[in-house]
C-alpha angles and dihedrals in degrees: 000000000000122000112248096191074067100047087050092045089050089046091060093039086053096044099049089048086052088047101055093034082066095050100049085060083045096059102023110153128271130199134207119202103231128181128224123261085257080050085220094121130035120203145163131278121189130204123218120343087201090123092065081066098043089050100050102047088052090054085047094052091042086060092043100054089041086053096052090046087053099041088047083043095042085231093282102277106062119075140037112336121258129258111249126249143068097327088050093059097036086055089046086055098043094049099050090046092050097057090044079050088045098055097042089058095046086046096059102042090049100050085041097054088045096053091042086058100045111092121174113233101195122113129206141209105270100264120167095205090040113046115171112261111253105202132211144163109284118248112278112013087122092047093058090046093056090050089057091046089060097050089038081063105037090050089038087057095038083051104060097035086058093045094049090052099054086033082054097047105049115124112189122213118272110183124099115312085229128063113266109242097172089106084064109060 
């Protein structure tokens, strides 16, 4: 049977990753080209750096949330066996895309949360046709994060439940441990 108080606890986890992985797409940082008061150099000026936060505590609470379903689920291969059947290989799909979904989402809200924080620092000679290049994290790394982030928690849920379901119905066998050769006399 699979423990709701962790499902609900996942589902939080889960939400509040996908939360704050919105809002670091939400409030991913801009930047502006200035010049200097000589108006010899131009260079780049950055606004907030707040979605390097938000990115990293959703990868944190992500992590979090895939840690608690393999530590409940003894990471699939600790453990009693499974009984065979569908749940068993539902829960053998699930697992493996979860963690697919898992990685992709890792993935995102990490690069994204590097190349937030990463501000360039050079400055030019002011030059209409060649303006330094002010670099930020592309559109929508967070949000693919957070999509990830949603499937990550929708397949991490589904799993277990298909896990505890097979883990709850194994039956082993209960018979003699030898063969029976009383038929044989």
């Amino acid at each position: 049977m699979a423990s709701k108080l962790l499902m609900i606890v996942i589902f939080v986890f889960d939400l509040i990753a996908f939360a704050l992985a919105i809002a670091a797409e939400q409030r991913r940082s801009t930047a502006t080209i200035k010049e200097d008061a000589d108006a010899n150099y131009s260079y780049c000026v950055y606004d907030s750096d707040i979605s390097t936060g938000f990115g990293v505590g959703a990868f944190l609470f992500l992590m979090v949330s895939q840690v608690l379903i393999m530590v409940a689920s003894q990471c699939f291969c600790c453990g009693k066996a499974l009984s065979p059947g569908g749940s068993r290989a539902c829960a053998v799909l699930l697992f493996i895309t979860c963690w697919v979904f898992f990685f992709i989402a890792e993935v995102c809200l990490l690069a994204g949360s590097v190349r937030n924080a990463y501000h360039t620092k050079y400055r030019t000679m002011v030059d209409i046709n060649n303006p330094p290049s002010c670099q930020t994290v592309r559109k929508g790394v967070f949000a693919a994060g957070a999509a990830f982030i949603f499937f990550t928690g929708i397949v991490s849920e589904f799993y277990y439940v298909s896990y505890s379901k097979a883990r709850g119905s194994f039956q082993p066998y209960g018979g003699e441990a030898s063969v029976g050769m009383a038929a044989y006399k």
